[in-house]
Gaussian input, Z-matrix of N, CA and C with variables (Angstrom, degrees):
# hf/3-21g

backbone

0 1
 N
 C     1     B1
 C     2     B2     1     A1
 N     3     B3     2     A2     1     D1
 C     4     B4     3     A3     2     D2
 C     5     B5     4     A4     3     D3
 N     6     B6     5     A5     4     D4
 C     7     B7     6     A6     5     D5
 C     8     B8     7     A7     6     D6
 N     9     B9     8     A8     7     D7
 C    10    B10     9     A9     8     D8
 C    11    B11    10    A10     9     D9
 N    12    B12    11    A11    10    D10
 C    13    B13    12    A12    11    D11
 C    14    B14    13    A13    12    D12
 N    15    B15    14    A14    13    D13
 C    16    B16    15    A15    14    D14
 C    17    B17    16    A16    15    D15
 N    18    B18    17    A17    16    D16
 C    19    B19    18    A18    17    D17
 C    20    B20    19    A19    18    D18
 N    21    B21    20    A20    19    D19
 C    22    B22    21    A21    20    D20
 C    23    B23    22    A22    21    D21
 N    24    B24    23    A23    22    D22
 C    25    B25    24    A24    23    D23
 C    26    B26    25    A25    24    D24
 N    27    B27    26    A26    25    D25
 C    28    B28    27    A27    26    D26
 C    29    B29    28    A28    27    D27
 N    30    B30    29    A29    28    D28
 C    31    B31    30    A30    29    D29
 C    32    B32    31    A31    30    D30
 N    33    B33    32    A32    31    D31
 C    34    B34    33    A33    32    D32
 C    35    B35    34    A34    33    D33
 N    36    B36    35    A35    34    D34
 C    37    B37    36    A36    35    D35
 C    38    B38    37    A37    36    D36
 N    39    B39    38    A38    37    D37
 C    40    B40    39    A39    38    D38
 C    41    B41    40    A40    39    D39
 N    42    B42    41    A41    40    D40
 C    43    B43    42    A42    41    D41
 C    44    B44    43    A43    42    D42
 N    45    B45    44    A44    43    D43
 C    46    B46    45    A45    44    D44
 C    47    B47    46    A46    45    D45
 N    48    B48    47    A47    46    D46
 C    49    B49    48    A48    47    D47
 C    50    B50    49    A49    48    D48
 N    51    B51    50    A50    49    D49
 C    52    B52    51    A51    50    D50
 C    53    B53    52    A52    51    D51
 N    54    B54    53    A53    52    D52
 C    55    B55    54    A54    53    D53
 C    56    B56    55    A55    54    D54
 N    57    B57    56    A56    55    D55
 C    58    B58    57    A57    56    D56
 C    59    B59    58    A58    57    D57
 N    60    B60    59    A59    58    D58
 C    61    B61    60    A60    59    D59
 C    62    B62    61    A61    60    D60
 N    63    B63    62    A62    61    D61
 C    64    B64    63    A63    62    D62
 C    65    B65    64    A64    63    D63
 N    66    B66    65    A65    64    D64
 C    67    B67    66    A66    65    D65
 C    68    B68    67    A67    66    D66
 N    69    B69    68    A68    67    D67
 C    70    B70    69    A69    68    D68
 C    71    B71    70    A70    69    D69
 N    72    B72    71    A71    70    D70
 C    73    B73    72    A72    71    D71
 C    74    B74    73    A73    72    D72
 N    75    B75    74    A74    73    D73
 C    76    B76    75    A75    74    D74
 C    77    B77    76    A76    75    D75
 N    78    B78    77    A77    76    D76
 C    79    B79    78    A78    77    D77
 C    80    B80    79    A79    78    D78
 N    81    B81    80    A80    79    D79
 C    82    B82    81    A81    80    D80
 C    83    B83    82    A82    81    D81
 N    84    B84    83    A83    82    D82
 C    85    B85    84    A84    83    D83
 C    86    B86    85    A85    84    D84
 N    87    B87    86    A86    85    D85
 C    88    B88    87    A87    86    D86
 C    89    B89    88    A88    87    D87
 N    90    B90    89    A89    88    D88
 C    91    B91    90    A90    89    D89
 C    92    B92    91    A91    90    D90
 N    93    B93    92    A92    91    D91
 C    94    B94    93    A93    92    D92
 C    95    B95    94    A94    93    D93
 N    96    B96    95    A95    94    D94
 C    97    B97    96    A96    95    D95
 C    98    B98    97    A97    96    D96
 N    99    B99    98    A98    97    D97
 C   100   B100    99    A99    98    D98
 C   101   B101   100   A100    99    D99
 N   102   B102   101   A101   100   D100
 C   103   B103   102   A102   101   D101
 C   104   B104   103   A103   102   D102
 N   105   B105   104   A104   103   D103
 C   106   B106   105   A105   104   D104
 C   107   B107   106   A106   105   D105
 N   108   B108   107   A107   106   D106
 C   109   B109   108   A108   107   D107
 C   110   B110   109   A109   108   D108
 N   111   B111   110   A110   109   D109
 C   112   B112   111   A111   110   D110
 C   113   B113   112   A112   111   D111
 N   114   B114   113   A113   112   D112
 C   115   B115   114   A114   113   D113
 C   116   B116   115   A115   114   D114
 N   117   B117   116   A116   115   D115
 C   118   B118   117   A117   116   D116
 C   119   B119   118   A118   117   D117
 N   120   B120   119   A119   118   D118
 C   121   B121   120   A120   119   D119
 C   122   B122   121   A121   120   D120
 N   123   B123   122   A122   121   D121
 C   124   B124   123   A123   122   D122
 C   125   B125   124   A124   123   D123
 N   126   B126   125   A125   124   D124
 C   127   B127   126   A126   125   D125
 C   128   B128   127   A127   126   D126
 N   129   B129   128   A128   127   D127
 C   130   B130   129   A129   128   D128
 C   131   B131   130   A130   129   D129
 N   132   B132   131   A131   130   D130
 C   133   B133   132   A132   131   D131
 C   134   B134   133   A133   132   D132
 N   135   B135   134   A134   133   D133
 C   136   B136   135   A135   134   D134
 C   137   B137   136   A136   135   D135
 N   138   B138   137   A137   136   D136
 C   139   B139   138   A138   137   D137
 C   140   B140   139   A139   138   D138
 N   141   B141   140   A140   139   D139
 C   142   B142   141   A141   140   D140
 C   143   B143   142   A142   141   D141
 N   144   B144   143   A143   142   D142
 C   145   B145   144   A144   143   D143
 C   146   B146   145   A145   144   D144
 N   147   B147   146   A146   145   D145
 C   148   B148   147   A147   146   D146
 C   149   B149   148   A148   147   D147
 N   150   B150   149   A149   148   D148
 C   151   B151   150   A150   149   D149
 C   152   B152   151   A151   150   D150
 N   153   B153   152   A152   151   D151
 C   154   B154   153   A153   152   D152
 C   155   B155   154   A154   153   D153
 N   156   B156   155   A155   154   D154
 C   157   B157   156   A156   155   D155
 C   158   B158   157   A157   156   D156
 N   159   B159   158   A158   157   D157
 C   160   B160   159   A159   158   D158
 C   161   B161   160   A160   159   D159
 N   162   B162   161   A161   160   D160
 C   163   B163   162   A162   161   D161
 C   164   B164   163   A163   162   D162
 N   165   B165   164   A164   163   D163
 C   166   B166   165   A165   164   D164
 C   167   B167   166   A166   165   D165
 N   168   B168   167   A167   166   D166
 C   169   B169   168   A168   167   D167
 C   170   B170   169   A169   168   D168
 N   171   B171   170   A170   169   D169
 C   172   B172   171   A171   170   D170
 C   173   B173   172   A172   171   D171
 N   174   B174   173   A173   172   D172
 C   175   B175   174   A174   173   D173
 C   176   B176   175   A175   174   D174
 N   177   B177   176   A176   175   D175
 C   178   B178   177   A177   176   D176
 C   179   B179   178   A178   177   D177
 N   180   B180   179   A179   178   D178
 C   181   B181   180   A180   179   D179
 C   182   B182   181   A181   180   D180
 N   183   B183   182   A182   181   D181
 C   184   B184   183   A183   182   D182
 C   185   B185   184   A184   183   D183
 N   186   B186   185   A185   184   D184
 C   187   B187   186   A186   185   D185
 C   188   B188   187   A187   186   D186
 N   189   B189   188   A188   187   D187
 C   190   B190   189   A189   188   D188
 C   191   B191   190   A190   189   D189
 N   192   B192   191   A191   190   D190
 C   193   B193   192   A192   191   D191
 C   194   B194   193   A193   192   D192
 N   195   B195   194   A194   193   D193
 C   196   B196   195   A195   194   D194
 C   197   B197   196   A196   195   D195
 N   198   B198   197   A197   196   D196
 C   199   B199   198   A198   197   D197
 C   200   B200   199   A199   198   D198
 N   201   B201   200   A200   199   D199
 C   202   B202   201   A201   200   D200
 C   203   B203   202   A202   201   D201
 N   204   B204   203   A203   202   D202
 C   205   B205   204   A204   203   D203
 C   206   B206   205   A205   204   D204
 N   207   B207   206   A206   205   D205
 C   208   B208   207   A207   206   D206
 C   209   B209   208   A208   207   D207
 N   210   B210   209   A209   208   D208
 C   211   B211   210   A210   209   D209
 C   212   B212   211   A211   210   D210
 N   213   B213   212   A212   211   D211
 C   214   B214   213   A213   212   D212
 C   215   B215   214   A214   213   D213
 N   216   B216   215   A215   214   D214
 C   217   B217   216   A216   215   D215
 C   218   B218   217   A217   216   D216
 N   219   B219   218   A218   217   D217
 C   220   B220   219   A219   218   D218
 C   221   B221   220   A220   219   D219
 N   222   B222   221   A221   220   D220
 C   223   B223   222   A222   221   D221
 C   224   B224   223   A223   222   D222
 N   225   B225   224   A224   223   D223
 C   226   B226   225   A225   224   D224
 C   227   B227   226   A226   225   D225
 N   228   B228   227   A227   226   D226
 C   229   B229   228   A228   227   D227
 C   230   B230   229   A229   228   D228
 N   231   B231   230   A230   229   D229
 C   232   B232   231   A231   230   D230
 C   233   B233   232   A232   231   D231
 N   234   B234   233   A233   232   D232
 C   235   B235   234   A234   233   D233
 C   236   B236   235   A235   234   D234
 N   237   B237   236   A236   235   D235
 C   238   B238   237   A237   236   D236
 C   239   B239   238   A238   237   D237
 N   240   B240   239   A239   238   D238
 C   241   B241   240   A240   239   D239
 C   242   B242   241   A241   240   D240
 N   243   B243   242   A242   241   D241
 C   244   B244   243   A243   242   D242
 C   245   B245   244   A244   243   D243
 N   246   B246   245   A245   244   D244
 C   247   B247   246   A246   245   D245
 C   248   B248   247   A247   246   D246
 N   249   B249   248   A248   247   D247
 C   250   B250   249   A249   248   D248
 C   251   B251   250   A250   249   D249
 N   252   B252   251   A251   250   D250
 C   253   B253   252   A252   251   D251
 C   254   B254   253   A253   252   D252
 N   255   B255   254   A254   253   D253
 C   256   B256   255   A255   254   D254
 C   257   B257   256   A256   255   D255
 N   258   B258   257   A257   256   D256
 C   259   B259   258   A258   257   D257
 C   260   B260   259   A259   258   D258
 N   261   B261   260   A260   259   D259
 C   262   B262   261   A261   260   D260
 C   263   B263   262   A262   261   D261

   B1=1.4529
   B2=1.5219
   B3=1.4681
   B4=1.3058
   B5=1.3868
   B6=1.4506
   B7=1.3807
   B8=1.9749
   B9=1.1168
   B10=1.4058
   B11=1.8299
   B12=1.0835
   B13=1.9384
   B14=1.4014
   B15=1.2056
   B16=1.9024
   B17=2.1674
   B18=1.1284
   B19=1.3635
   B20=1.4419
   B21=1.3169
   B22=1.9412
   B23=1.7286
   B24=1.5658
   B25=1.6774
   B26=1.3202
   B27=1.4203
   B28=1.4337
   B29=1.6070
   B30=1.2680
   B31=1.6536
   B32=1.9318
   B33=1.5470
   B34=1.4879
   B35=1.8157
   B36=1.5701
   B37=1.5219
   B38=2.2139
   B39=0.7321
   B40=2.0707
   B41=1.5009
   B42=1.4289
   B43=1.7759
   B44=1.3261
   B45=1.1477
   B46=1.4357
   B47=1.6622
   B48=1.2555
   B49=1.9650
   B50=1.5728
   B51=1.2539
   B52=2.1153
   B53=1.5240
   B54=1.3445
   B55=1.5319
   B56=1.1390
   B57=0.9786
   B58=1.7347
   B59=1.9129
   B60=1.0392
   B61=1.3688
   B62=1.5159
   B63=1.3717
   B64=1.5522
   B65=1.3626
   B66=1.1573
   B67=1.5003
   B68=1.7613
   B69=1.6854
   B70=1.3846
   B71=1.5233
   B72=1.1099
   B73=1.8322
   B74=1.1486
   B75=1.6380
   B76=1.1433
   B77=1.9014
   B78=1.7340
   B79=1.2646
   B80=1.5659
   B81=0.6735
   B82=1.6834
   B83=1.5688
   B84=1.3857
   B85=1.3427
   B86=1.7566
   B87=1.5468
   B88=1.4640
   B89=1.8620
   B90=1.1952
   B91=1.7837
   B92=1.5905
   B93=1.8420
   B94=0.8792
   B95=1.8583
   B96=1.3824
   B97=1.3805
   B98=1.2355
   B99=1.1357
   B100=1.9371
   B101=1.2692
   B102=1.5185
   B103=1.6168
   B104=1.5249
   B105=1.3515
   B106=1.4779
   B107=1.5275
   B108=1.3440
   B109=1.6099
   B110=1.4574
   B111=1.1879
   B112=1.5244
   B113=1.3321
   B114=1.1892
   B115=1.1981
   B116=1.1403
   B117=1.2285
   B118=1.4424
   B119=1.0394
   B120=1.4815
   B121=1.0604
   B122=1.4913
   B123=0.9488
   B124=2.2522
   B125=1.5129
   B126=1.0824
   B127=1.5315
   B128=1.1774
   B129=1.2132
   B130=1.2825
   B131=1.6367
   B132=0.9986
   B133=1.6687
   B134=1.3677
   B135=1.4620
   B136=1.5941
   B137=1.5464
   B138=1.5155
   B139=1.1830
   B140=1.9474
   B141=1.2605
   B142=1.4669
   B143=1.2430
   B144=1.4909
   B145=1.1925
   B146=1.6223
   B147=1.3558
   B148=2.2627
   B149=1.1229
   B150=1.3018
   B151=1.8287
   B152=1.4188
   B153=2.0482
   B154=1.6904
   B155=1.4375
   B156=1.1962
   B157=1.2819
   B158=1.9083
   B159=1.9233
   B160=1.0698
   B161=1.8966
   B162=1.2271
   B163=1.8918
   B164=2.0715
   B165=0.9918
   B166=1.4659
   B167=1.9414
   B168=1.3427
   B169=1.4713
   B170=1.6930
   B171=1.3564
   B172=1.2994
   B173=0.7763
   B174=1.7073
   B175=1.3900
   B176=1.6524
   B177=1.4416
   B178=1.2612
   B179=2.2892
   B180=1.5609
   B181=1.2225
   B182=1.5208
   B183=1.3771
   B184=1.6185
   B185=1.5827
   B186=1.7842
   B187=1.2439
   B188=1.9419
   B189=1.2107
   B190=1.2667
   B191=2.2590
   B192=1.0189
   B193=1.7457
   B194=1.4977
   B195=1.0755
   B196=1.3972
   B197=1.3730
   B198=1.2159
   B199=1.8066
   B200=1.4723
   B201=1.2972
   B202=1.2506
   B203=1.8142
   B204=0.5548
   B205=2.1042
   B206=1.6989
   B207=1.5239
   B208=0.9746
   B209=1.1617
   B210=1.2549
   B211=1.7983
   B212=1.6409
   B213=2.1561
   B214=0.9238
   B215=1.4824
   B216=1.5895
   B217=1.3196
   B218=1.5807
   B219=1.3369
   B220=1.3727
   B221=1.8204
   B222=1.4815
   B223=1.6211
   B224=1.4808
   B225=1.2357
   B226=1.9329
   B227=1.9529
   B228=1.4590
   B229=1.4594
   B230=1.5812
   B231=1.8056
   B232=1.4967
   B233=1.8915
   B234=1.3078
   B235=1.0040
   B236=1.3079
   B237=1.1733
   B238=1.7762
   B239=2.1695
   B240=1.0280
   B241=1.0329
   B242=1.9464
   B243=1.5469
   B244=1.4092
   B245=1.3596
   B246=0.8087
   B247=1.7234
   B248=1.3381
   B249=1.2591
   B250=1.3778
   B251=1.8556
   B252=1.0269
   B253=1.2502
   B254=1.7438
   B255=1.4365
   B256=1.9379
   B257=1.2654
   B258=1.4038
   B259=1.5851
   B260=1.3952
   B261=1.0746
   B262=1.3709
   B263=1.5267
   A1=108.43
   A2=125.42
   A3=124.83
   A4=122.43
   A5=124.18
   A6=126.95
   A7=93.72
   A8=117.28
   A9=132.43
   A10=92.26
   A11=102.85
   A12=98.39
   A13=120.79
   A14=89.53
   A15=113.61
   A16=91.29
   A17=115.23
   A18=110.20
   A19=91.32
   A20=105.21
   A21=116.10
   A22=95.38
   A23=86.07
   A24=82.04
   A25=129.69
   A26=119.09
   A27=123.53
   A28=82.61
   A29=107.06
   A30=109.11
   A31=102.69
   A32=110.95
   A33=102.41
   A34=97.00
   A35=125.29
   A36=106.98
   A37=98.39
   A38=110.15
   A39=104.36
   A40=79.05
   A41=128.90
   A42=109.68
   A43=106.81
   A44=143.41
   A45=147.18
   A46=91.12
   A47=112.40
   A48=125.74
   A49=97.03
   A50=107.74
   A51=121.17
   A52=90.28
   A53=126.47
   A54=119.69
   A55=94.94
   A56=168.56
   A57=145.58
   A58=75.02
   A59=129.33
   A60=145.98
   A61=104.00
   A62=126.34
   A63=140.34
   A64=102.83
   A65=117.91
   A66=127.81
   A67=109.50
   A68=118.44
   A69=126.43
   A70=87.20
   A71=135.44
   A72=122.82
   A73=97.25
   A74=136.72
   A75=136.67
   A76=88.11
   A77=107.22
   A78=113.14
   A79=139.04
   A80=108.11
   A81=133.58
   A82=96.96
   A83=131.25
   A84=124.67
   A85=99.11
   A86=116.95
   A87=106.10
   A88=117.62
   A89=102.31
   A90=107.61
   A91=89.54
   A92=123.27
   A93=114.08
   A94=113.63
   A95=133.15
   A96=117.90
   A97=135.44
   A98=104.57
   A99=121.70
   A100=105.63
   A101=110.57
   A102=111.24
   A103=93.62
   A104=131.35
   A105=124.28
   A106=70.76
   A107=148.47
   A108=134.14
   A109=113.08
   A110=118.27
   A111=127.99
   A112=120.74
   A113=125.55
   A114=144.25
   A115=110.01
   A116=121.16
   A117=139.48
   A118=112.34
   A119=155.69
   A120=151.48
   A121=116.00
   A122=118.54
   A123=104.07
   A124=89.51
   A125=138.17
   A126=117.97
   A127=108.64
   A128=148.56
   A129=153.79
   A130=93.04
   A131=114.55
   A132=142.84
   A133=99.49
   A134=97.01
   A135=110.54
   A136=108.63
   A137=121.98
   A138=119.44
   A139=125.97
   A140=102.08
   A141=109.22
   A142=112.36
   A143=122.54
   A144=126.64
   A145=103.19
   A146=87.13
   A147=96.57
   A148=98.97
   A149=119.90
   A150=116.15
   A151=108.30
   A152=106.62
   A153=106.23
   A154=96.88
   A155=141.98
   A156=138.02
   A157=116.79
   A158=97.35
   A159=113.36
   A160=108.17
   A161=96.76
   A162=115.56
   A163=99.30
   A164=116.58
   A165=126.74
   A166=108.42
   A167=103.82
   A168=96.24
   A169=115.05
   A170=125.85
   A171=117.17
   A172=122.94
   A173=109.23
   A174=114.47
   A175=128.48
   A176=109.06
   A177=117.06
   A178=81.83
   A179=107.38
   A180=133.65
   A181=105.64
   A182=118.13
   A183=114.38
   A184=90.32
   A185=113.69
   A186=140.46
   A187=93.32
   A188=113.70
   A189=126.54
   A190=91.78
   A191=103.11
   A192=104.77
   A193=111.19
   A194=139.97
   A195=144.24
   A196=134.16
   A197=117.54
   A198=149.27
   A199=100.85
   A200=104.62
   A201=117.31
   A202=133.21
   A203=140.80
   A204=138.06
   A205=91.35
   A206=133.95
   A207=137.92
   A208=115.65
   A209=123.20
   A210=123.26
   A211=108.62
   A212=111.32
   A213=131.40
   A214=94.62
   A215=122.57
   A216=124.48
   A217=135.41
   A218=97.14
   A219=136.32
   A220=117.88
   A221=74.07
   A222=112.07
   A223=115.36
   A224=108.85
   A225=119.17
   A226=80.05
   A227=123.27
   A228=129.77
   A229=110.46
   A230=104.90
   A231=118.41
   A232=108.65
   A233=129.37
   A234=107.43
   A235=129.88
   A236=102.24
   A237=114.98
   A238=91.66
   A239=128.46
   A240=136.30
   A241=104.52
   A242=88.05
   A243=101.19
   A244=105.86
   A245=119.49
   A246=116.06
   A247=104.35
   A248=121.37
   A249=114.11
   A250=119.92
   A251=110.36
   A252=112.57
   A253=110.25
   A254=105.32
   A255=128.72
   A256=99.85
   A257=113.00
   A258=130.46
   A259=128.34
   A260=108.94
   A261=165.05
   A262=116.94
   D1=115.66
   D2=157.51
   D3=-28.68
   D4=143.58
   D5=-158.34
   D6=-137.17
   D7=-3.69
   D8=-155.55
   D9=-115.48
   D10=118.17
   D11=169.09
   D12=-42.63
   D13=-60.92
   D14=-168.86
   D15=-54.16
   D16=-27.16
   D17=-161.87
   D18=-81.78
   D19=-38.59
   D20=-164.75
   D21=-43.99
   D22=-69.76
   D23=-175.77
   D24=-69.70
   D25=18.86
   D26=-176.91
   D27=-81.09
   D28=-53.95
   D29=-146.20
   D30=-71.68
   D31=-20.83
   D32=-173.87
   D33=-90.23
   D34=-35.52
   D35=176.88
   D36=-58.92
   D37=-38.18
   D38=-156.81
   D39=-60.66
   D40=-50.90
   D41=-163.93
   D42=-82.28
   D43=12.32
   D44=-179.23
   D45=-97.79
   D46=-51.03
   D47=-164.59
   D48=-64.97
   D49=-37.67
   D50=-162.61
   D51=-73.86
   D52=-49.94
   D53=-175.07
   D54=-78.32
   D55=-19.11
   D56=-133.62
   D57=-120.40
   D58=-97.94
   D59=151.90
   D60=15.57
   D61=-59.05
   D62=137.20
   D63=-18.73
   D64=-102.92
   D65=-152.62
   D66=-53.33
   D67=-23.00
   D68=-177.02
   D69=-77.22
   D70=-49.65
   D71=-158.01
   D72=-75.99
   D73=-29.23
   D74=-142.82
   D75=-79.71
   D76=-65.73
   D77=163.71
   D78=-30.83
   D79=-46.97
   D80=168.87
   D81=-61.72
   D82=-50.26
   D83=-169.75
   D84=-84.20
   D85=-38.66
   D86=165.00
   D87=-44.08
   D88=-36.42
   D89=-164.47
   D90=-67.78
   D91=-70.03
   D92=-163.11
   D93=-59.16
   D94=-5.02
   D95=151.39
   D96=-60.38
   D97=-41.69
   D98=175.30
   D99=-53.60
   D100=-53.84
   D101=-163.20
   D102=-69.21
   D103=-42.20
   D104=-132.91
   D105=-98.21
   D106=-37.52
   D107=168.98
   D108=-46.64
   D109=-53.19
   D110=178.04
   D111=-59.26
   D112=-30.39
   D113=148.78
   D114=-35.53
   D115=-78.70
   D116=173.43
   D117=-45.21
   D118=-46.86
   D119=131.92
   D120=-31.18
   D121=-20.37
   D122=-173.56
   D123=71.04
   D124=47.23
   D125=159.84
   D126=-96.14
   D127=131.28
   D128=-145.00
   D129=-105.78
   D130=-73.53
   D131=176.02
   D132=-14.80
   D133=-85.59
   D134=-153.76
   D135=-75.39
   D136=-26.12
   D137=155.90
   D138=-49.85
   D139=-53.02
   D140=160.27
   D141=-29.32
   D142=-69.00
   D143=-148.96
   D144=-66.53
   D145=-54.64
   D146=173.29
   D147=-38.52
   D148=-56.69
   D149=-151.02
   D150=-54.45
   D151=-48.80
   D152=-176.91
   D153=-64.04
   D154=-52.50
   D155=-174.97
   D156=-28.46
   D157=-61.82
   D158=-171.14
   D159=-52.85
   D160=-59.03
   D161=-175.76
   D162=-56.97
   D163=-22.04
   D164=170.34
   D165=-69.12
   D166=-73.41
   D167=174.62
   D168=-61.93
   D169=-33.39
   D170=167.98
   D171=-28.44
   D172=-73.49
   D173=-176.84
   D174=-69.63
   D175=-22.38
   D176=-165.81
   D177=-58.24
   D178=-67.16
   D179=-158.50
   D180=-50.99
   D181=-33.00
   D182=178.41
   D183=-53.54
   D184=-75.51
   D185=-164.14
   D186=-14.11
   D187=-72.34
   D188=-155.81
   D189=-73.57
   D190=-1.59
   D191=-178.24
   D192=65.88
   D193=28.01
   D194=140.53
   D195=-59.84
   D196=-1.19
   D197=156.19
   D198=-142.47
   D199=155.70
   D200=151.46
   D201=-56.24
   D202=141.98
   D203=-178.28
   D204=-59.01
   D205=-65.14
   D206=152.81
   D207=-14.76
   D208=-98.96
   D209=-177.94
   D210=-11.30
   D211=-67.68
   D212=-137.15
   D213=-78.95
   D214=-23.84
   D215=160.93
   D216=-69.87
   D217=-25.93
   D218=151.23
   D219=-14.62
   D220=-88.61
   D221=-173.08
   D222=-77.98
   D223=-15.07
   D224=-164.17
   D225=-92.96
   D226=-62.00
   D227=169.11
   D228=-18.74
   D229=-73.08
   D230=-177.47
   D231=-52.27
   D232=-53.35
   D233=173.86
   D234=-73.91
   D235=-18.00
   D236=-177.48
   D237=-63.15
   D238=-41.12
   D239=-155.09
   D240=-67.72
   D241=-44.39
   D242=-173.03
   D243=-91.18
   D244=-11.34
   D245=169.62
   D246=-77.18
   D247=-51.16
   D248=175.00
   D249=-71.72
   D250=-6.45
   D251=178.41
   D252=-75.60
   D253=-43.28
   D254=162.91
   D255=-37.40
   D256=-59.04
   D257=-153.64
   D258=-85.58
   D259=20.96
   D260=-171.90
   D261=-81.20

């Protein structure tokens, strides 16, 4: 246990950052179900909509460094790929 103030609050902002940081991946993994369901369906539509959604938190989430810029280009590529594969 920190004995130092300045340390105290090191340790209560990092578990405030670990949940928040939490709940963004958690979301992001909700999006990629919808799309990768919609997918699965051939719905053209509602996949679309996920996808701008998905490429939205990407980028928002690199910005703040919670992925890499890489990854988030990554992954925006991989679905971009399969959307067009639907679209087809």
């Amino acid at each position: 246990m920190p004995i130092i103030q300045s340390a105290k609050k090191r340790v209560k902002v990092t578990k405030t950052k670990t949940e928040a940081n939490a709940k963004r991946k958690k979301d992001i993994k909700f999006l990629e179900k919808d799309f990768n369901r919609t997918i699965a369906e051939n719905n053209v539509e509602e996949a679309t909509k996920f996808f701008r959604q998905l490429e939205k938190k990407y980028h928002q989430f690199s910005e703040i460094n919670l992925f890499h810029k890489n990854k988030a280009a990554r992954k925006i590529a991989q679905y971009q790929k399969m959307l067009n594969s639907v679209a087809k």
